[in-house]
C-alpha positions in Angstrom: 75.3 -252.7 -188.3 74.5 -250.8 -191.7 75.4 -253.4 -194.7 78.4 -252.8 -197.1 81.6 -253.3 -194.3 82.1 -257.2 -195.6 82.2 -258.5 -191.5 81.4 -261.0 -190.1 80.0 -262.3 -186.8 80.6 -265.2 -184.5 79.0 -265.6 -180.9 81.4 -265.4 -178.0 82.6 -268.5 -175.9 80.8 -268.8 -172.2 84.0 -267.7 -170.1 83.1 -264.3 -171.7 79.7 -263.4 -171.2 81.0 -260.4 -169.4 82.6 -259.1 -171.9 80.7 -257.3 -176.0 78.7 -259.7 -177.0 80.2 -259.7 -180.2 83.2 -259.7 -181.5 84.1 -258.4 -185.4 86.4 -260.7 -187.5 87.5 -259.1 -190.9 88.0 -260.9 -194.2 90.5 -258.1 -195.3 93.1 -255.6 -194.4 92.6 -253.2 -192.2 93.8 -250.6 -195.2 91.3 -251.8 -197.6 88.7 -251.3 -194.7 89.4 -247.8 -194.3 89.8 -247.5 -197.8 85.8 -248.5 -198.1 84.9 -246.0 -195.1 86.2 -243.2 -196.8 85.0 -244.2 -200.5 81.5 -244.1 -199.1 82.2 -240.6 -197.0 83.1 -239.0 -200.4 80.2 -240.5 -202.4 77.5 -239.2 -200.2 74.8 -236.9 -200.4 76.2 -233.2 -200.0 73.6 -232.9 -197.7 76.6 -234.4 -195.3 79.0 -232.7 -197.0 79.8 -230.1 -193.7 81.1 -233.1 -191.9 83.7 -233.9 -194.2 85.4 -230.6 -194.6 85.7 -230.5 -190.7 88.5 -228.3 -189.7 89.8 -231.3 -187.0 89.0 -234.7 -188.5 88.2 -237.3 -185.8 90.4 -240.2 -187.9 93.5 -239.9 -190.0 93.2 -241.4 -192.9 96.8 -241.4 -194.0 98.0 -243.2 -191.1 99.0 -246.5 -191.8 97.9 -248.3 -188.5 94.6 -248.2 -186.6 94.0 -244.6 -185.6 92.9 -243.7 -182.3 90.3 -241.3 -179.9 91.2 -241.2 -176.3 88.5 -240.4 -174.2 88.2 -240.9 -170.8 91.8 -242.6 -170.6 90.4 -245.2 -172.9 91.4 -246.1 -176.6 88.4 -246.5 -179.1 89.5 -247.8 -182.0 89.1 -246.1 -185.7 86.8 -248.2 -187.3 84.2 -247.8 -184.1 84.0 -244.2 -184.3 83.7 -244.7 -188.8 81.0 -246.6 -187.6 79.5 -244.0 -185.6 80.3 -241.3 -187.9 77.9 -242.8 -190.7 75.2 -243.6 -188.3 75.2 -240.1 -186.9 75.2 -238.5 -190.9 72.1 -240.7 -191.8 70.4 -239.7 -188.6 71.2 -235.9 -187.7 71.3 -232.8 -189.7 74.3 -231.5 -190.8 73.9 -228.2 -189.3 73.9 -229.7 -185.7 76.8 -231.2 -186.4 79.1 -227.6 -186.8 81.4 -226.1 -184.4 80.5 -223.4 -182.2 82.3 -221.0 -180.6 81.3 -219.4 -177.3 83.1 -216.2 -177.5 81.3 -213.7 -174.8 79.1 -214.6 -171.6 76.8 -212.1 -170.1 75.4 -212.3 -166.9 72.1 -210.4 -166.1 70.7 -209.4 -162.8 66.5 -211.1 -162.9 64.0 -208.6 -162.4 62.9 -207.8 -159.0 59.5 -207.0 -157.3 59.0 -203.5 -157.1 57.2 -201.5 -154.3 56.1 -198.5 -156.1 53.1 -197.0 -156.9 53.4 -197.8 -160.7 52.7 -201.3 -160.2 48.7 -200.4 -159.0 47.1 -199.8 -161.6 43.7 -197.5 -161.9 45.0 -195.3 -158.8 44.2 -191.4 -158.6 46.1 -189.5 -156.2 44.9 -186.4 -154.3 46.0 -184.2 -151.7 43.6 -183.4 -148.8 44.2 -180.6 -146.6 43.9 -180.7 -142.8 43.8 -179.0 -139.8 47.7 -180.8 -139.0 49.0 -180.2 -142.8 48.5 -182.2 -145.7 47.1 -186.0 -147.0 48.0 -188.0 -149.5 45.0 -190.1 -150.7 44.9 -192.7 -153.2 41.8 -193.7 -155.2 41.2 -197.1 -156.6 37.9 -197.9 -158.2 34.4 -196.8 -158.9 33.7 -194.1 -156.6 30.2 -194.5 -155.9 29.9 -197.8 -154.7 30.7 -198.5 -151.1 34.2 -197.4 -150.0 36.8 -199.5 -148.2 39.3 -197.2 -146.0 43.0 -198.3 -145.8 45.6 -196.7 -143.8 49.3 -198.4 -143.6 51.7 -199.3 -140.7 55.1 -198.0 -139.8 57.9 -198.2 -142.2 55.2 -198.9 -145.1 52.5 -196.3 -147.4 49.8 -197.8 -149.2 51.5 -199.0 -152.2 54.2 -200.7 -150.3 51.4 -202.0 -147.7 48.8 -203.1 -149.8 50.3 -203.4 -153.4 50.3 -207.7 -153.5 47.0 -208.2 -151.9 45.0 -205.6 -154.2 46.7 -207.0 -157.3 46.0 -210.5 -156.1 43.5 -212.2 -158.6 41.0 -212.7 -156.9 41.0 -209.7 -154.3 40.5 -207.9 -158.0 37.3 -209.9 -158.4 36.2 -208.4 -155.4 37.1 -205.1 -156.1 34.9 -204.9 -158.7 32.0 -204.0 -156.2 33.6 -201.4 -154.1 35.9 -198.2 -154.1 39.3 -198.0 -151.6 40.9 -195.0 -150.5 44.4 -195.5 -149.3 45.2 -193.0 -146.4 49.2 -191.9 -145.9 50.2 -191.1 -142.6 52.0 -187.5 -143.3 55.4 -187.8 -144.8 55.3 -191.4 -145.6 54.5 -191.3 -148.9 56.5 -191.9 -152.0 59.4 -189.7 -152.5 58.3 -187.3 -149.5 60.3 -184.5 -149.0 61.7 -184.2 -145.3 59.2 -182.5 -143.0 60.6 -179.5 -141.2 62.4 -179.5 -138.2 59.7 -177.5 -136.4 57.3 -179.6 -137.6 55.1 -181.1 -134.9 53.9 -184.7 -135.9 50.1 -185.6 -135.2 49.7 -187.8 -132.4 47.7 -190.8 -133.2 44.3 -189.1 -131.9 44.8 -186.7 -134.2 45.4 -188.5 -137.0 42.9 -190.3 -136.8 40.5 -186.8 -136.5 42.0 -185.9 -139.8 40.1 -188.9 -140.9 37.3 -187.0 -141.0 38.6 -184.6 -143.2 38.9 -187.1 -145.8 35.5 -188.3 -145.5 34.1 -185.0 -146.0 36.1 -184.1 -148.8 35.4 -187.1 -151.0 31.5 -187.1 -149.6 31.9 -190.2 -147.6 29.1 -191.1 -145.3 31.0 -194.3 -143.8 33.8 -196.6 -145.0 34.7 -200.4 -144.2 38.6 -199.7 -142.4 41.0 -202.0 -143.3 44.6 -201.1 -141.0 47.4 -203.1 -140.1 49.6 -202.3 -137.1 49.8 -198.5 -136.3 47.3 -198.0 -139.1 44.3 -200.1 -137.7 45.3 -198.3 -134.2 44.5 -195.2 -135.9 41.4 -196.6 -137.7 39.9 -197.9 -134.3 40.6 -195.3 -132.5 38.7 -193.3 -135.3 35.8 -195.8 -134.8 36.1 -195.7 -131.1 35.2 -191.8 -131.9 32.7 -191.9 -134.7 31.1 -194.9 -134.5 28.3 -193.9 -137.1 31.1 -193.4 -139.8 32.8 -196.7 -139.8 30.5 -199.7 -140.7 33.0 -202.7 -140.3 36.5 -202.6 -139.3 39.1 -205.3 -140.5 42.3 -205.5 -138.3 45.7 -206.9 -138.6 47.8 -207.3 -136.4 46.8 -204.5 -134.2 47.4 -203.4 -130.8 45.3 -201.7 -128.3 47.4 -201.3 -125.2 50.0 -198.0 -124.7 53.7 -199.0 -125.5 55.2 -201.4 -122.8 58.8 -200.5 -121.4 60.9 -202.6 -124.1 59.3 -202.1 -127.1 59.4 -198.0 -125.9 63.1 -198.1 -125.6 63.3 -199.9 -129.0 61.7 -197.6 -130.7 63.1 -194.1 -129.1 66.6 -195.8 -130.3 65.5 -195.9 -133.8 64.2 -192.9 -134.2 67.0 -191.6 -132.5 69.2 -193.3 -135.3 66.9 -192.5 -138.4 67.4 -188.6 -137.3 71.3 -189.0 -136.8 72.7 -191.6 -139.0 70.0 -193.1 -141.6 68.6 -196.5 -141.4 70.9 -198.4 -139.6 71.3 -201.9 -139.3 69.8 -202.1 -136.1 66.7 -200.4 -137.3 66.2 -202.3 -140.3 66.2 -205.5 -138.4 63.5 -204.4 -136.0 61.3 -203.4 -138.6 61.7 -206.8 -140.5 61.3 -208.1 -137.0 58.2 -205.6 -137.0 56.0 -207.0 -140.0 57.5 -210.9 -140.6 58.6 -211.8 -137.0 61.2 -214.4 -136.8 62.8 -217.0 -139.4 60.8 -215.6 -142.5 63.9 -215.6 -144.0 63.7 -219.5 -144.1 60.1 -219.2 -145.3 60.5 -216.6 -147.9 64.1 -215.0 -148.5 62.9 -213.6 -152.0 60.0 -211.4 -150.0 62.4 -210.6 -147.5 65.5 -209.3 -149.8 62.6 -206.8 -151.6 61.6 -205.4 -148.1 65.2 -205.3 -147.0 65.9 -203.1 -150.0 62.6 -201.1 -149.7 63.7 -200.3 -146.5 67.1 -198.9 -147.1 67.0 -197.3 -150.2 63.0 -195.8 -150.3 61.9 -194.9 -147.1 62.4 -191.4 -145.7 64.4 -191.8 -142.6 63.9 -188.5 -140.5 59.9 -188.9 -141.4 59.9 -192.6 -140.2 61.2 -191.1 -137.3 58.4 -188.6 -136.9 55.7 -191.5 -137.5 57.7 -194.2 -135.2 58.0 -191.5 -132.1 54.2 -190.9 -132.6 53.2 -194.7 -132.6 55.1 -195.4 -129.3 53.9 -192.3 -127.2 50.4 -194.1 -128.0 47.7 -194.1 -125.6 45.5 -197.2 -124.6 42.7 -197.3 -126.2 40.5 -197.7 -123.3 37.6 -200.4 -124.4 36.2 -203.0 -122.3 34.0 -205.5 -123.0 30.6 -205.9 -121.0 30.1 -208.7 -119.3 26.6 -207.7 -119.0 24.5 -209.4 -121.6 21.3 -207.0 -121.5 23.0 -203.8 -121.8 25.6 -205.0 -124.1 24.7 -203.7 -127.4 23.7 -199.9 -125.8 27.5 -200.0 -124.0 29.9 -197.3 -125.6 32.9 -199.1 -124.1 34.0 -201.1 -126.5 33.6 -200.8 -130.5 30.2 -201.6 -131.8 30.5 -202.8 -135.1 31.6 -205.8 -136.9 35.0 -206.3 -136.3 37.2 -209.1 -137.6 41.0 -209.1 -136.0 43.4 -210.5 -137.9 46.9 -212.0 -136.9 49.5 -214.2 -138.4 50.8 -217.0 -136.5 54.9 -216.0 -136.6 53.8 -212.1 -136.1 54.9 -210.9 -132.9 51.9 -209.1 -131.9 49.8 -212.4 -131.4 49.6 -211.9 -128.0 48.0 -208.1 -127.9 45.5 -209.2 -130.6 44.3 -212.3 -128.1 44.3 -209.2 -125.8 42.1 -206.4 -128.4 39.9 -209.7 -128.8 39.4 -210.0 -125.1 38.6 -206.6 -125.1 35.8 -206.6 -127.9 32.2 -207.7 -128.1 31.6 -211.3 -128.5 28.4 -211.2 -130.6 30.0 -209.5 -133.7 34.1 -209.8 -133.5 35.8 -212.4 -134.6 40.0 -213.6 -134.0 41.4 -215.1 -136.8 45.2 -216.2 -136.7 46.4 -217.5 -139.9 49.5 -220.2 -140.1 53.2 -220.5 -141.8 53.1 -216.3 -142.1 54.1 -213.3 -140.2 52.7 -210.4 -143.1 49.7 -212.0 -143.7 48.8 -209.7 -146.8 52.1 -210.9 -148.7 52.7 -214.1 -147.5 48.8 -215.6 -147.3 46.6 -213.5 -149.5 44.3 -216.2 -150.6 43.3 -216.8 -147.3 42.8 -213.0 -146.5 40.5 -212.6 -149.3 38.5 -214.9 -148.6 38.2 -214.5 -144.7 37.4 -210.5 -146.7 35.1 -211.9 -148.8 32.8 -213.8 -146.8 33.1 -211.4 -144.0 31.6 -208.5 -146.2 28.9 -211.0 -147.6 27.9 -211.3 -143.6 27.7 -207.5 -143.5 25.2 -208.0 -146.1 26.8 -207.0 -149.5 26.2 -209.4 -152.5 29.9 -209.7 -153.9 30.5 -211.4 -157.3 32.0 -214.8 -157.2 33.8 -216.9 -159.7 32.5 -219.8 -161.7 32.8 -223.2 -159.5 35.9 -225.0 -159.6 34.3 -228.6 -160.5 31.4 -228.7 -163.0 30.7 -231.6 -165.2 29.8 -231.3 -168.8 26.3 -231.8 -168.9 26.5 -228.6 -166.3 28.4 -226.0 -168.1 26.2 -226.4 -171.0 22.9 -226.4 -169.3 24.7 -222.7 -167.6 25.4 -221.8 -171.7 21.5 -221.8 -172.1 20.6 -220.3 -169.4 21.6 -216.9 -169.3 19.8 -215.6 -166.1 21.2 -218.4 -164.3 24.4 -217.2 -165.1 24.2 -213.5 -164.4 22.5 -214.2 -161.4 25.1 -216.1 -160.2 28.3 -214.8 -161.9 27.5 -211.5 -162.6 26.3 -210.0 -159.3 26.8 -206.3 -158.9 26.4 -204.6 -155.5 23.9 -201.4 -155.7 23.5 -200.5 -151.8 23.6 -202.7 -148.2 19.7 -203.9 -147.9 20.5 -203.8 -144.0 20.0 -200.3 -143.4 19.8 -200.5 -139.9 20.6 -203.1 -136.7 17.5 -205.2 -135.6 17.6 -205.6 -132.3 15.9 -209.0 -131.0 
């Protein structure tokens, strides 16, 4: 208790040790007490002077009895809330201590993810011409190092497809060393115009032929593919026919059998509802169904509210169509694996280069991977099913990349790494003096694949 309130203290009898502790007993009237309170309010520093001009004092002073603050149905008396009041001057500024009034609230919407174009950045668009129409290609790095290939599955283009894995830290990193086109499938692009109704779409042999008009027109001797869903159809059916042009494929979620009964009536109903009504709500739920599989909304409802509203409000309906009705009227793919081991490697059955087949474990198209992995050669594909995701480029991109990285350091490529996690002291500065070290192992650049051809054992 600050000094100068002439009070004094006595301890309280043992019946009442649940009650204060201690009990004030004044030597003089309570008017002469408040008398002294507010004597010492108006001789202090003007420093506290805000709090004594307040509009709505807390105590009365010309009340003649003890005034009163009911809070919480409970009476405080005057002289503990004078005590508080001088305790709260010497220890808080005065300017805390003014009144405030809230007189407008605004609410504001947060800022959404985005899945536009706009947000990759360093990406050259061209158009490539055909002999079924038109390409949209994206660019993305230095041209003249080794080119990765992307093309996009249904509902998607390649900024919607691939935007978060390409911007993903460490993907960048990776980037550094190569070049990626981005392939869209005709009319999907951003902002397409409607195709005409005459307009005949490619079936998905022929789009993958118009592959190799891209090639040719950015001087592409062979590309690493990267497709997921229809997409990777397209790219291995592309391999299937130029093997010599693809080096590596990397597939997610792809399948290699013709459309079965259910998923072709599914499919002929949405298109048949993108062409006459829009994206329905029926439609819209099959294609959420499509890339996340079931309960994603429990896993991520953020990342499934921006595909929902991708989906109804930036996707051109009659050309989904188009794309969808071309998907489904698929063929099989028709590769085998050899069970022969001697004549394995000279067998144009199955696809003959590195392949690494990629699922997520709540995707619905587990089960035709397990069956494209039955179907491919043992020696130099590999099934990867990746847990708690359905999209496994938005929902587990860490893992992706690196499954990428080391798969292209297997292909024999030298791709620059990061600096190790966990390094003591006595490391790092050993690494600051040793500047060949340090390129060598930080700074690696990739010139050209020093396996030029397959060594056959």
């Amino acid at each position: 208790m600050p000094p100068g309130y002439n009070l004094a203290y006595h301890s309280l009898p043992d019946n009442n040790v649940y009650k204060s502790t201690t009990i004030p007993e004044a030597k003089s009237s309570i008017l002469e007490y408040f008398k002294k309170v507010f004597n010492n309010a108006n001789t202090s520093s003007s420093h506290f002077a805000p709090l004594a001009r307040r509009s709505e004092p807390l105590i009365n002073p010309a009340a003649n009895t003890i005034a009163t603050i009911v809070t919480n149905d409970r009476k405080m008396p005057s002289s503990t809330v004078s005590e508080e009041i001088r305790l709260l001057r010497r220890g808080m500024p005065a300017d805390m201590l003014d009144d405030i009034e809230l007189r407008t609230v605004q609410f504001q919407t947060p800022c959404t993810r985005s899945l536009n174009r706009a947000d990759l950045e360093g990406v050259e668009e061209a158009i490539v011409e055909t002999d079924r129409g038109t390409l949209l290609v994206a660019i993305q790095g230095d041209r003249r190092k080794p080119a990765i290939l992307t093309y996009h599955d249904i509902g998607l283009n390649y900024a919607s497809n691939f935007q978060a894995f390409f911007n993903y830290s460490e993907m960048r990193v990776l980037l550094d060393n190569f070049s990626v086109f981005h392939v869209n499938a005709p009319g999907q692009e951003e902002g397409a115009a409607t195709l005409p109704e005459n307009y005949i779409y490619p079936t998905m042999d022929e789009l993958a032929n118009q592959l190799n008009f891209v090639l040719s027109y950015f001087g592409l001797e062979s590309v690493i593919g990267l497709g997921v869903g229809a997409g990777g159809n397209i790219l291995a059916r592309f391999a299937f026919a130029q093997p010599e042009k693809v080096e590596a494929l990397i597939l997610i979620n792809v399948v290699s059998t013709a459309a079965g009964w259910i998923e072709w009536g599914y499919q002929k109903l949405n298109a048949r509802y993108l062409k006459s009504k829009g994206m329905t709500q029926g439609v819209l739920d099959y294609l959420m169904w499509h890339h996340f599989g079931r309960g994603t909304e429990q896993r991520n409802y953020d990342l499934v509210q921006v595909y929902r509203n991708y989906f109804e409000k930036c996707v051109n309906p009659v050309n989904l169509a188009l794309f969808i009705d071309s998907y489904v009227r698929r063929s099989d793919l028709n590769i085998t694996r050899d069970m022969d081991t001697t004549r394995r490697r000279d067998s144009n059955a199955t696809l003959a280069m590195p392949i690494m087949n990629i699922t997520g474990a709540y995707s619905p198209h587990v089960d035709d991977t397990v069956t494209l992995n039955g179907r491919l050669d043992p020696t130099n594909s590999s099934w990867m099913k990746i847990s708690d995701c359905g999209m496994v480029l938005e929902e587990q991109p860490h893992k992706v990349c690196e499954a990428l990285r080391l798969f292209l350091q297997g292909l024999g490529y030298a791709v620059k790494v990061g600096r190790p996690k966990f390094m003591s002291a006595s490391s790092l500065e050993a690494f600051s003096y040793q500047d060949d070290i340090k390129n060598a192992m930080w700074m690696l650049r990739i010139t050209e694949n020093p396996i030029s051809k397959i060594v056959t054992c």
